[in-house]
C-alpha positions as CSV (number, residue, x, y, z in Angstrom):
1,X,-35.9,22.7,63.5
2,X,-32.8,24.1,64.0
3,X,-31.3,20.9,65.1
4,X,-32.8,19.2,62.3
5,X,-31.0,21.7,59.5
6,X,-27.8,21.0,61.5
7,X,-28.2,17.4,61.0
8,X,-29.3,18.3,57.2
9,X,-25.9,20.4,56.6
10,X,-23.7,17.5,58.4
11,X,-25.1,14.6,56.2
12,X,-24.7,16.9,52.8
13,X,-21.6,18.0,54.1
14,X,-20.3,14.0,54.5
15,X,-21.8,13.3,51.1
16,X,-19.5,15.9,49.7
17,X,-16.0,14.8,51.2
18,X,-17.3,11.2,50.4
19,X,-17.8,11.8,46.7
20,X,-15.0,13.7,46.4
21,X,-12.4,11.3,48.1
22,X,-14.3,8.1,46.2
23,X,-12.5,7.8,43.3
24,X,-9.3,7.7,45.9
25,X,-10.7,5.7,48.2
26,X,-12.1,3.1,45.2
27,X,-8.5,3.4,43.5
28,X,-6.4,2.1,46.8
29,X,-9.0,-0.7,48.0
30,X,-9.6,-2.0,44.2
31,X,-13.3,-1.4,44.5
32,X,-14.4,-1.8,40.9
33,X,-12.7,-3.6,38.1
34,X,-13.0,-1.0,35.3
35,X,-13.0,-1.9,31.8
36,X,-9.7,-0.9,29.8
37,X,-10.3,1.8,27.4
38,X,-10.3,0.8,23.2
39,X,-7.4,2.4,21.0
40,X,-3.9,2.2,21.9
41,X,-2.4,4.5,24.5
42,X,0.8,4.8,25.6
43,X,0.7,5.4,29.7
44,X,2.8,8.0,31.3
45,X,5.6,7.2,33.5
46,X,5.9,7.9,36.9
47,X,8.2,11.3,37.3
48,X,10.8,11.0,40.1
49,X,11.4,14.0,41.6
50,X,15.2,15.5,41.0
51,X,16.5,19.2,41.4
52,X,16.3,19.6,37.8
53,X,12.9,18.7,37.4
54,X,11.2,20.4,40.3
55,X,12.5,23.7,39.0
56,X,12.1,23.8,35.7
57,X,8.3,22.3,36.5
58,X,8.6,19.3,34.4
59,X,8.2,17.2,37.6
60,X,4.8,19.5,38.5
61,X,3.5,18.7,34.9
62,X,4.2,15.4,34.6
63,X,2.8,14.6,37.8
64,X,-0.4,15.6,37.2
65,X,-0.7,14.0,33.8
66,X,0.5,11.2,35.8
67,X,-2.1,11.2,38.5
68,X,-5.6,11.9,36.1
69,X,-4.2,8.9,34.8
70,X,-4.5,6.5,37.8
71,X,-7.2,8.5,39.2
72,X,-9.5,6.1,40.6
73,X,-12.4,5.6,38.3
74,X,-10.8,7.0,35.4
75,X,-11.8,5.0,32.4
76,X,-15.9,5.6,34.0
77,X,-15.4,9.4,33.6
78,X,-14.1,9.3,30.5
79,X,-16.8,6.8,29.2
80,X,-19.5,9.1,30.7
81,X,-18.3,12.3,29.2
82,X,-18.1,10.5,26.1
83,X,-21.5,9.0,26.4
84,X,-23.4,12.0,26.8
85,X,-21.4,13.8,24.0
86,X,-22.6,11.1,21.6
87,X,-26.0,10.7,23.1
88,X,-27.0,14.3,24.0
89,X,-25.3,16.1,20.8
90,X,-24.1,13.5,18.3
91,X,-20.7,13.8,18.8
92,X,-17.3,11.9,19.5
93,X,-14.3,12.7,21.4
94,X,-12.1,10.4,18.7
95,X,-10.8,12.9,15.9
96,X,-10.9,10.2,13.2
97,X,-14.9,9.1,14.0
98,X,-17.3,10.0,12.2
99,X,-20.8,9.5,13.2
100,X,-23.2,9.0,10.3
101,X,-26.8,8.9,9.7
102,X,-28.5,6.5,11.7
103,X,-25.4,6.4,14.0
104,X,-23.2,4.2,11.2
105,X,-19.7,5.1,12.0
106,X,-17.1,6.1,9.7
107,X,-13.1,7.0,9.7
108,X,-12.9,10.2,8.4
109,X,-10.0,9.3,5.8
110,X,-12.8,6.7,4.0
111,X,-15.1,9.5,3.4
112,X,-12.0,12.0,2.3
113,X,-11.6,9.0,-0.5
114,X,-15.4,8.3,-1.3
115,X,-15.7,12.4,-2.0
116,X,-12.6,12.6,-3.2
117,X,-11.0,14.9,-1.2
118,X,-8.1,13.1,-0.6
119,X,-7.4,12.5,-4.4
120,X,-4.2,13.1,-5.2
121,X,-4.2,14.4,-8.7
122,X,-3.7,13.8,-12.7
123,X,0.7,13.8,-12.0
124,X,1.2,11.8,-9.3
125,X,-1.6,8.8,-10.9
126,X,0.6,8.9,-14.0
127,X,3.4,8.2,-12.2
128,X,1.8,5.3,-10.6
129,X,0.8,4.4,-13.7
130,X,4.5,4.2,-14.5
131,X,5.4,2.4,-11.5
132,X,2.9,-0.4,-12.0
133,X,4.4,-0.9,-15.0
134,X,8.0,-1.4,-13.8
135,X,6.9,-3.5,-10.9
136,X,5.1,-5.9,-13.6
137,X,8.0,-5.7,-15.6
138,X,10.3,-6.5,-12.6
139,X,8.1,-9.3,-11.2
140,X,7.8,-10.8,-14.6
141,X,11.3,-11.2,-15.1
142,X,11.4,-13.1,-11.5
143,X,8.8,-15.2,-12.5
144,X,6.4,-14.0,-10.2
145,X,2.8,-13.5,-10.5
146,X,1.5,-9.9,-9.3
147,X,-1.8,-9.1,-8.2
148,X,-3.7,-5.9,-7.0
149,X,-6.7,-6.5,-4.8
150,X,-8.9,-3.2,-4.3
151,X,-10.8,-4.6,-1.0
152,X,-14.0,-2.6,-0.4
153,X,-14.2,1.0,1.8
154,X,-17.6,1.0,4.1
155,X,-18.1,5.1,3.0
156,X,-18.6,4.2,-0.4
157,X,-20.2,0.7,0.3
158,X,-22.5,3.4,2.8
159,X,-22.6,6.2,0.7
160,X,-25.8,7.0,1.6
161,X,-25.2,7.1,5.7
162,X,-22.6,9.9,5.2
163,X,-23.7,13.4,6.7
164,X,-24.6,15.1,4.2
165,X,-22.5,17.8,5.3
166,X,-19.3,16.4,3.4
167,X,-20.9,16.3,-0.1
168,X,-19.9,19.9,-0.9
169,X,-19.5,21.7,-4.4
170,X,-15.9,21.3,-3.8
171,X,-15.6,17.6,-3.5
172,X,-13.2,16.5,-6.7
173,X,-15.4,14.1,-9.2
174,X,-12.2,12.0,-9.5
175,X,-11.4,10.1,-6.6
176,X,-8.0,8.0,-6.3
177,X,-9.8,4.4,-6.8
178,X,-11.7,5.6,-9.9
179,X,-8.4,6.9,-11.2
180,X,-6.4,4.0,-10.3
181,X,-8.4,1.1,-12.0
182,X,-7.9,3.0,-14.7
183,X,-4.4,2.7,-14.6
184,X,-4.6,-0.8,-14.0
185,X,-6.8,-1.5,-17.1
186,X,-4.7,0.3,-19.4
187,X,-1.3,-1.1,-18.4
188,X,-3.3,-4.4,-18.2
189,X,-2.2,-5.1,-14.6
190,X,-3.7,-8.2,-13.0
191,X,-6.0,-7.1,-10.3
192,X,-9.4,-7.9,-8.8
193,X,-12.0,-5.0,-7.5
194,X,-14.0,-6.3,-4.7
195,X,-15.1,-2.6,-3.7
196,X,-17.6,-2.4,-6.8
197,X,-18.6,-6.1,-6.5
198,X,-19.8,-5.3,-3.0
199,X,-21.8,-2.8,-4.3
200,X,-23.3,-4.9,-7.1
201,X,-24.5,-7.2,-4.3
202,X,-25.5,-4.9,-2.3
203,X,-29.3,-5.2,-2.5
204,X,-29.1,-8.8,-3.0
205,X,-26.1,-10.4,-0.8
206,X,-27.6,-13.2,2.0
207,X,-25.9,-11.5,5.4
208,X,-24.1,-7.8,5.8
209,X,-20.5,-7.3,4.4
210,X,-20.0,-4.3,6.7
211,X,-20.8,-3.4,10.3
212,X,-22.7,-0.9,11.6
213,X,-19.6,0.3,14.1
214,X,-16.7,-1.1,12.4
215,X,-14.3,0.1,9.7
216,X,-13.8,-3.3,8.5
217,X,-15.4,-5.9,6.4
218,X,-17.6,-8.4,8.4
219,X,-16.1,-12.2,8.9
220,X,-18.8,-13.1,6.2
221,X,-17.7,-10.4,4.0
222,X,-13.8,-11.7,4.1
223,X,-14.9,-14.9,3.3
224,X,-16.9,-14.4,0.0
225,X,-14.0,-12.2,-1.4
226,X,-10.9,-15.2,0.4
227,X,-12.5,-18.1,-1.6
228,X,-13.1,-15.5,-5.0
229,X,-9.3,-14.5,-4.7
230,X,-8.4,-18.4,-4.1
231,X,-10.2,-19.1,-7.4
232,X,-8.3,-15.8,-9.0
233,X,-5.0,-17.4,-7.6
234,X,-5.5,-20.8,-8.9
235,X,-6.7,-19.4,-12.4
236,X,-3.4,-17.4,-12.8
237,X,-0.4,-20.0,-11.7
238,X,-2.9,-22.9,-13.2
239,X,-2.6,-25.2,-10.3
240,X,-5.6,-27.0,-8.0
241,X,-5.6,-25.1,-4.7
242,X,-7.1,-26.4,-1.7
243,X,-10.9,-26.0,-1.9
244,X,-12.9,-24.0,0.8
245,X,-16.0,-25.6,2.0
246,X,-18.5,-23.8,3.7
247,X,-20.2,-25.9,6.5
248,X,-22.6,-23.7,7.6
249,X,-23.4,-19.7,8.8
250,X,-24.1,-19.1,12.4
251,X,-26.0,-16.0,12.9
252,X,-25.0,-13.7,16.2
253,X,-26.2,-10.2,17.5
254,X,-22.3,-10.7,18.5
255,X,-20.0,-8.2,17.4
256,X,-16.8,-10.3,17.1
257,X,-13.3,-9.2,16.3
258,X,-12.9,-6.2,14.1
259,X,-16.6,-5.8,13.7
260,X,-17.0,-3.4,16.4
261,X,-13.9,-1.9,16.0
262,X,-14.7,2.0,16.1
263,X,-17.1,1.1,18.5
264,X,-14.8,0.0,20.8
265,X,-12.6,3.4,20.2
266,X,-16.1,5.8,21.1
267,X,-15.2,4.3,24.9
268,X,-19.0,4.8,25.8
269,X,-20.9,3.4,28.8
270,X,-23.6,1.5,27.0
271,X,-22.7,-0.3,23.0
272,X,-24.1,1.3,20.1
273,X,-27.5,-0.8,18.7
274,X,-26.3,-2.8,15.7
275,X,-27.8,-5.5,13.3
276,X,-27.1,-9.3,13.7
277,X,-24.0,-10.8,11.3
278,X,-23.3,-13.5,9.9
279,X,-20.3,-15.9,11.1
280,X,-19.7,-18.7,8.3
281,X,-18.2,-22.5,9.3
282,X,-15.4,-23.6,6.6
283,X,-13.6,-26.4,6.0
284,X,-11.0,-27.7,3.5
285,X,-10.3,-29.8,0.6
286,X,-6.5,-30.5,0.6
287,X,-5.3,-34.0,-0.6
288,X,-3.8,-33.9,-3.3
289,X,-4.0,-30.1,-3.6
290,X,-1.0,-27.7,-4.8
291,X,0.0,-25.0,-2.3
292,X,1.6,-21.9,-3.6
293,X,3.6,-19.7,-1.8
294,X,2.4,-16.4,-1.0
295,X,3.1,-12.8,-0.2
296,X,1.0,-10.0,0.7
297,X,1.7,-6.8,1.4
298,X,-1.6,-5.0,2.9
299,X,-3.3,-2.7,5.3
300,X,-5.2,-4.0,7.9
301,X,-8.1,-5.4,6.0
302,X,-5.9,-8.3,5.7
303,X,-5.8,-9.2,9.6
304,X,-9.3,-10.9,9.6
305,X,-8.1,-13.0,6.8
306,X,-4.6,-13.8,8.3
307,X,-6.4,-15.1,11.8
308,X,-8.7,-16.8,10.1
309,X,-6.7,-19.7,9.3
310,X,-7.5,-19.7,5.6
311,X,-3.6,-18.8,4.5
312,X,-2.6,-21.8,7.0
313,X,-4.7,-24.1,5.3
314,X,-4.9,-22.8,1.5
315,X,-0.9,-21.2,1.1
316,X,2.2,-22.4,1.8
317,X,3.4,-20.2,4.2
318,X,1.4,-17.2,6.2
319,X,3.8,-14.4,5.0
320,X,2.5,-10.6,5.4
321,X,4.2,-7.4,5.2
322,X,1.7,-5.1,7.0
323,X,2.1,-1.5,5.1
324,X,5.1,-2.7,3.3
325,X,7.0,-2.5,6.7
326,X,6.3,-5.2,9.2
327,X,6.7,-9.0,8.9
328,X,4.2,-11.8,10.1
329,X,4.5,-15.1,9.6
330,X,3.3,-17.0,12.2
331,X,-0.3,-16.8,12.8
332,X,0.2,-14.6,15.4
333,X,0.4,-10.9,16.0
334,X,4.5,-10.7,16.9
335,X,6.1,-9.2,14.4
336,X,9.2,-11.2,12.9
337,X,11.2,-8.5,11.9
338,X,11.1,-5.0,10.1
339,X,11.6,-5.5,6.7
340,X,14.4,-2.8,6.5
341,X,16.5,-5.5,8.3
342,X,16.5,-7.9,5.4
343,X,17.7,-7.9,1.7
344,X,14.9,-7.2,0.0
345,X,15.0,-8.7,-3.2
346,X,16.2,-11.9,-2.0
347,X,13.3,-11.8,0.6
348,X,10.5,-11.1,-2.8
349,X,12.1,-14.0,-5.0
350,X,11.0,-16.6,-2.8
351,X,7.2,-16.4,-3.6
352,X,5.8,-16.8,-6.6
353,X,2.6,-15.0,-5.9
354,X,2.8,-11.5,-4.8
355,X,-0.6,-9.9,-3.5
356,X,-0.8,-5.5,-2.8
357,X,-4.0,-5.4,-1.0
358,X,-5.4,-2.0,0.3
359,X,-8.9,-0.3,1.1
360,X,-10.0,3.0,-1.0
361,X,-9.8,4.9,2.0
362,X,-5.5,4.2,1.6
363,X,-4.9,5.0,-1.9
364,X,-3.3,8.4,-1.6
365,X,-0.2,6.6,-0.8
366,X,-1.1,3.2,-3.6
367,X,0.9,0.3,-3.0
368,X,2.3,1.1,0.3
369,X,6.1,1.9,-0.4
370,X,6.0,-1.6,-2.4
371,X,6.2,-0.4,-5.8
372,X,9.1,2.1,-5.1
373,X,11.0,0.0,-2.2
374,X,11.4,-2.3,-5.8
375,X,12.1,-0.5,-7.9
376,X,14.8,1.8,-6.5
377,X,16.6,-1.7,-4.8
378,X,16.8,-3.3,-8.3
379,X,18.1,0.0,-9.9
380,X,20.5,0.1,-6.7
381,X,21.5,-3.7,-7.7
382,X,22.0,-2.7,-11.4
383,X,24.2,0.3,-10.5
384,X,26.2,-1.9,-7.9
385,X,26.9,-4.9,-10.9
């Protein structure tokens, strides 16, 4: 018996060392091919190892950031710690995720504008409202047409999925996308709400406009409010735009693109249980069709619509400032250029359509820079003449 427990102690004893050299020995001979981990993270350089930073301990600190980094099986721990947060207490390790009822997830900054407690008050919406005014002004003097598109925000699309927790006697009845179509009906600006038309059609639409684990509209979604704000274009400038034909709608259990978005940032073992969405076929009607050319300054609602291939095919160019700051042009995701590198006003006079798209769950910070980037480089120009 004795020999026996021996044995017994020796076995559990190799099992030990094993399991604690194995993510080592699974690092150096490639064992596994782990899956990368959603978000964007910047890795941490290897530290060399100087005078200077052995004794002031930077090298020490560094290192081990360094090293629980390449650990071998890294991303597999981290996905199992977050899996059983999420699955044993209903939580995530991502500060902006929030998991609502029936395990819908949310950003927290969509729920902050849907309870409006990101609103940012009666003084800075009436200077917006003044700012709208000079843009339209400004615009209509270039002999460009301005629009505002309000795309739709998935907590107030899913009001009813948010804990309950953040409906709270404090929450402000005003909320900034309330307050800022009301601005835009009384200065009369040109813009189209697509967040209230989803909710008209919400109990009646064919195929879901919002994922179950993305922030973002679904591909069927974008496509009913692309070929309404085609039809909005071609009413305003009066010209025949390329039609958009729908072919057909395949229907996938397929998360694709965007659609799974925050899922991918929970980094869990096993995907969250979502509903089938709908994936529509288009094609277009060109001959003889007038292109105008385009400019849209959005958040990232407007990727999905960029890659779709519907700007290529309906506008004359693909141009997109991403938050007012970044230019794309090509289809692709390389950025051309910051758009602090080019005169400004000579860049905005080329088009004759200009489009500010945003979510609700953006609006504290309404028109992303645009409206004052304009205004202050014409008053600049004035000044300088």
């Amino acid at each position: 018996m004795k020999i026996k427990g021996k044995y017994l102690k020796n076995i559990l004893f190799a099992i030990f060392v094993l399991a604690l050299f194995f993510p080592i020995i699974a690092k150096s001979f490639n064992l596994f091919n782990e899956m990368p981990l959603g978000g964007v993270s910047i890795p941490t350089e290897k530290p060399i190892l100087t005078d200077s930073t052995w004794f002031n301990g930077s090298f020490q600190t560094q290192k081990e950031i360094y090293l629980n980094e390449n650990i071998g099986l890294h991303n597999t721990f981290i996905r199992l710690n977050n899996q059983i947060s999420f699955t044993l207490y209903n939580k995530t390790e991502s500060d902006k995720i929030i998991i609502g009822k029936d395990n819908f997830l949310f950003e927290n900054n969509y729920i902050d504008a849907t309870t409006g407690k990101d609103y940012i008050g009666e003084e800075n919406i009436i200077k917006f409202e003044t700012k709208t005014q000079q843009v339209k002004q400004i615009l209509a003097d270039m002999s460009i047409d301005f629009l505002i598109v309000f795309t739709p925000g998935k907590a107030t699309y899913f009001k009813e999925k948010i804990p309950d927790k953040y409906f709270t006697k404090g929450n402000n009845p005003k909320t900034n996308y309330s307050e800022l179509i009301k601005v835009c009906e009384a200065q009369n600006i040109n813009y189209i709400d697509f967040n209230s038309w989803f909710l008209e059609m919400k109990d009646t639409v064919s195929y879901p406009l919002f994922p179950k684990a993305g922030i973002h509209w679904t591909y069927y979604g974008m496509y009913l409010c692309t070929d309404s704000l085609i039809n909005k274009i071609e009413k305003d400038i009066n010209k025949d735009l390329p039609k958009l034909i729908l072919d057909g709608v395949e229907v996938s259990p397929e998360q694709r693109g965007s659609e799974y978005d925050l899922g991918n940032l929970m980094n869990l073992l096993y995907p969250i249980n979502t509903y089938e969405l709908a994936y529509p076929n288009f094609s277009y009607q060109q001959e003889n069709k007038y292109r105008p050319k385009v400019l849209v300054i959005g958040d990232s609602f407007y990727w999905n619509i960029y890659y779709s291939g519907i700007p290529a095919n309906v506008f004359y160019s693909l141009d997109f400032l991403y938050y007012n700051s970044q230019y794309y042009n090509d289809g692709s995701n390389i950025v051309k250029c910051d758009i602090n590198t080019i005169d400004y006003i000579e860049f905005i006079s080329e088009f004759e359509y200009i489009i500010v798209m945003q979510t609700d769950g953006g609006l504290n910070n309404f028109g992303l820079g645009f409206f004052e980037k304009l205004i202050n480089t014409v008053e600049h120009e004035t000044i300088s003449d």
